[in-house]
N, C-alpha and C positions, 0 to 999 in steps of 0.2 A: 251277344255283344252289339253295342249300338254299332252307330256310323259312325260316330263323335268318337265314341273309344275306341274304335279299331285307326281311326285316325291319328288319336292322341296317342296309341300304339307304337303305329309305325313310326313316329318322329320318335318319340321317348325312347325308342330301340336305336337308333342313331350317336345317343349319348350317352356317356360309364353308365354305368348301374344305378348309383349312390345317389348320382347329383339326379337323375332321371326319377328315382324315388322321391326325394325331396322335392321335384318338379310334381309331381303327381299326389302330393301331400297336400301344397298348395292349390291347385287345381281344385281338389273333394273340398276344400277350406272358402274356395269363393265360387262356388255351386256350378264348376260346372263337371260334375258326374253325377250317375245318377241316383236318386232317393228317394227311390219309390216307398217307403217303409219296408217292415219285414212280412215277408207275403206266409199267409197262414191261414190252414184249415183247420177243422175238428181234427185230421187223419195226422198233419204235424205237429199239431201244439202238444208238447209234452213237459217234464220236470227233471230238473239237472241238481240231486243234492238239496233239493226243495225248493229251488228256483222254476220259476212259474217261464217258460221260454214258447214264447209265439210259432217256433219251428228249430230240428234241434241243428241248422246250420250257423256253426258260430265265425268269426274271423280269429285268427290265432296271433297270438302279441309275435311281437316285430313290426307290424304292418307300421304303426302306430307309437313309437318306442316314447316317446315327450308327451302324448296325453293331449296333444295339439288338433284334435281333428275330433273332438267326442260328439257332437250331436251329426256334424253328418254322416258319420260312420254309422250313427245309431239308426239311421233314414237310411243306409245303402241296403236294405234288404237281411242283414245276418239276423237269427235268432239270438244269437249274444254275441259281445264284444271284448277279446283282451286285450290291452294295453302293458306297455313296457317289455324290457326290465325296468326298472327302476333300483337303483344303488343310493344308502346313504347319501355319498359325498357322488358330484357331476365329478363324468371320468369320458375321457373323450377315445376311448378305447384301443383298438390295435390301429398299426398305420394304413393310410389308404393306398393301393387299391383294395380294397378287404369285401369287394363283393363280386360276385362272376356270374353272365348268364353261361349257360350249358344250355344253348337254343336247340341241338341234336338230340337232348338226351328231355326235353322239357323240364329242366330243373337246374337247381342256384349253388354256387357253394359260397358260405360266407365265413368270414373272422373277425367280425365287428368288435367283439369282448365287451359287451354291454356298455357300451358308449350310449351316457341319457345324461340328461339336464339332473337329475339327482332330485330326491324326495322333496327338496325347500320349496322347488321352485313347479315341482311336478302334483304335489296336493293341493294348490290353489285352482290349477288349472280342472283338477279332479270335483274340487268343491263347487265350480261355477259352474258344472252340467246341468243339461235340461233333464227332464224326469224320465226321457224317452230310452227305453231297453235295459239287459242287464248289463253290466260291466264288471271283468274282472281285472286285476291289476297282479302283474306277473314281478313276481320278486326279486332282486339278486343282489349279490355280494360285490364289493370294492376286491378290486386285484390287490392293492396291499393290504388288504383288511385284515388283523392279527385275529379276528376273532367273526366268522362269516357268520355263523348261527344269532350271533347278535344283529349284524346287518339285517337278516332277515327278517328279525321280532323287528327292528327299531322302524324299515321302509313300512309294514305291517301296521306299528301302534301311528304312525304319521297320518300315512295315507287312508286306513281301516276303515276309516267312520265314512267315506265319499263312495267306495264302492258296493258292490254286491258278493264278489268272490276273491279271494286271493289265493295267484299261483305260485309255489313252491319250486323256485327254479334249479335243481342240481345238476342236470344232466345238459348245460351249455359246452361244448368241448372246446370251448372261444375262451376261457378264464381257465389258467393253469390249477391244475387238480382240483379243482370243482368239483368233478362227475366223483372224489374220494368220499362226496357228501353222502353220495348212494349206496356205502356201504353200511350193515346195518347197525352196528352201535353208532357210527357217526349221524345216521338218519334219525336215529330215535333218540338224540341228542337233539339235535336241529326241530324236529317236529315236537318235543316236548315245551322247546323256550318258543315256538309259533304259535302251537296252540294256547298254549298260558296267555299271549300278548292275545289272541283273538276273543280271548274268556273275557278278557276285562273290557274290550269294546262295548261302546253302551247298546250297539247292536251288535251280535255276535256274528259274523259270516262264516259262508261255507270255505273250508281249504280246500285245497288241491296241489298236487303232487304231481310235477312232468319228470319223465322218465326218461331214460336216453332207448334207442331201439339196439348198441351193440353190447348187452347183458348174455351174460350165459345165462342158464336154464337155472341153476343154484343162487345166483347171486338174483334172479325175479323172484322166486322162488320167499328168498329170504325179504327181499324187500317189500313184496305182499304183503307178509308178516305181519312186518311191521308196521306199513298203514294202515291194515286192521286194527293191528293192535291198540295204534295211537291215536286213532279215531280219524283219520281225514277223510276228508268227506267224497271224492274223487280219484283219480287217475287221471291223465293225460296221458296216453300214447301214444305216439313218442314225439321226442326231439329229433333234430337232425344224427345224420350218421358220418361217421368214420370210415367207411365200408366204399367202395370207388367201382365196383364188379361192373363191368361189362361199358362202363361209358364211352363217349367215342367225339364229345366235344373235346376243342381244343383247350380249356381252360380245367380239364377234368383233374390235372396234378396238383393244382392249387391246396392248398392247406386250409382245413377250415371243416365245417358240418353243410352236407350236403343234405338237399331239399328236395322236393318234385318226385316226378312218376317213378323213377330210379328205388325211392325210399318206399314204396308199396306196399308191396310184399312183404317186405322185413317188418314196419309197422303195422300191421295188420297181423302178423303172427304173434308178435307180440302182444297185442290186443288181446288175441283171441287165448293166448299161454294164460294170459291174466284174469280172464274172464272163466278160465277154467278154476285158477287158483282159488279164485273168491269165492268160487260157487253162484257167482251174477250177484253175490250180494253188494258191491261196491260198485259204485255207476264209474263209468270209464269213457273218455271224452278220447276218437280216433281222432287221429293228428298223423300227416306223410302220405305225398302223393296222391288227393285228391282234385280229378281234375274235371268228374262228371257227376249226374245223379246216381248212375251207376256204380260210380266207384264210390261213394259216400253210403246207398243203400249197402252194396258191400261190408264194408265197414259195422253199420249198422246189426247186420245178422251175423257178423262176428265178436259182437258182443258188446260196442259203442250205444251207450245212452244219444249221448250227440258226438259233432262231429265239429273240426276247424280246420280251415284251409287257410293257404297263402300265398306260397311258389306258384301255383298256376293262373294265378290273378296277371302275374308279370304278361303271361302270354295270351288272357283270354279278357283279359280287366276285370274292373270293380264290380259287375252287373255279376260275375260266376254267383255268386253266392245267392242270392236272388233266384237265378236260371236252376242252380242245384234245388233249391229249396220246391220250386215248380216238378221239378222231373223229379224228385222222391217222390211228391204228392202221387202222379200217378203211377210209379212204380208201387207203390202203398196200395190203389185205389184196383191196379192190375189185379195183386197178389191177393185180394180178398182182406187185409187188414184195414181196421176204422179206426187204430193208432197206431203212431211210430212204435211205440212202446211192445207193441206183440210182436215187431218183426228183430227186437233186442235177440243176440245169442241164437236166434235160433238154426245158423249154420256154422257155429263154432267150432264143430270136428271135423270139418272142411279143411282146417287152417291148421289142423294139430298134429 
């Protein structure tokens, strides 16, 4: 962490959450954090779904939700970049306060329900990017939408042609029965009208699939399946959780999907369930509670192609991702591997 960020820190910690993110939006928006580009060796440059990634540490959508910050996000160091949700129709989501730091427990819980400026006004802003990194654009449904699977094709055939990936978002527990998306006839409804809308793009991209981390063992099980089956090109694991075990901030009863170090464990076994399921044939992007190189190589050898943070940015700044991408280098360079790629899965029965 610089000077500048641990300063810009401690003020930003001072004030709600929301407005403080929004303050910190702005900031990365008239240059002052930092962007250095994405730092990258032979030992992390690897491939996410056939996407060519300088190092495999990405930013995970939230950070970014309007698409308002692309090129210097693309200069802050990540290996790739999501952006949004994004919804049809702008929906200004649940009421505020709908975000909470858990500074005890180093993690967030939120209820946002995908509050975004909406597709019209969010592919323009997708179209005027500079050339610099990948970017993926994370998908979602309108709260009244009678019909979300179409939501999903329509954000998709809009925004499509501007990005590099699009995420398949079901597993928000901020948008009532949503996470119903995850079950598998409803999935392999939803992923059939996704895929068809990505077919017809004059460039075809890679999908992906975010997953929520509180699944039983049958219902991953089944939803594996089914993204085998229906060709996506990724996993995501996971979203935030449901799950409250052991916190000890005062903001810990709030309602919403909890984030940060708390979610670990749980997303990481997850991972690692899924990485069994597939037989490592399906790349899997770790997502929850990474807050060091450490915990990202983790991740890594449980079976993540690449990796996305967010939550610990709040408390350590925009430079983490950067600093991660350096400290996997030599955790890589320790362990005797001259690619990220050979340290994939290889402690997956660790975790099972």
């Amino acid at each position: 962490m610089t000077p500048l960020e641990r300063l810009g820190l401690g003020l930003l910690h001072r004030i709600d959450p929301e407005t403080a993110h929004g303050l910190a939006i702005r900031a990365l928006r008239a240059g002052l954090a930092p962007q250095p580009g994405a730092f990258t060796t032979p030992r992390l440059r690897t491939t996410l779904a056939g996407l060519d990634l300088p190092n495999p540490v990405g930013l995970a959508a939230g950070f970014d939700k309007n698409a308002t910050a692309l090129d210097p996000l693309a200069r802050a160091g990540f290996g790739f970049v999501e952006v949004g949700a994004v919804t049809p129709r702008p929906q200004p989501g649940n009421p505020r306060p709908r975000l909470f730091r858990l500074s005890q427990d180093r993690a967030a819980i939120n209820r946002f329900g995908f509050n975004n400026d909406g597709m019209e006004a969010i592919a323009p802003r997708l179209a005027a990017r500079g050339k610099d990194g990948v970017l993926g654009l994370n998908l979602g449904a309108n709260k009244d939408s009678p019909d979300r699977a179409e939501d999903f094709a329509r954000v998709l055939a809009r925004c499509g042609p501007f990005i590099d990936f699009a995420t398949v978002n079901v597993s928000s527990p901020n948008t009532e029965k949503l996470r119903d998306l995850q079950g598998a006839a409803a999935l392999r409804e939803l992923l059939a009208r996704v895929i068809e809308t990505r077919n017809w793009l004059k460039r075809p991209i890679p999908v992906f699939l975010k997953i929520a981390p509180d699944l039983t063992d049958t219902e991953l099980a089944d939803l594996a399946g089914v993204a085998m089956d229906m060709g996506v090109d990724a996993i995501i694991a996971t979203n935030t959780t449901l799950a409250r075990d052991g916190l000890t901030s005062p903001h810990r009863g709030e309602t919403g999907g909890l984030s940060g170090a708390p979610l670990f464990e749980k997303s990481t076994r997850v991972l690692a369930r899924l990485y069994d399921l597939t037989g490592g044939d399906m790349p899997l992007v770790g997502v929850g509670g990474i807050g060091s190189a450490e915990d990202a190589y983790a991740k890594i050898r449980a079976g993540a192609t690449a990796v996305q943070l967010y939550t610990a940015m709040i408390y350590q700044g925009l430079s983490l991702g950067a600093d991660i991408a350096r400290g996997l280098d030599v955790l890589l360079e320790r362990d005797g591997f001259a690619n990220v790629s050979q340290a994939v899965g290889i402690s997956t029965k660790d975790w099972l």
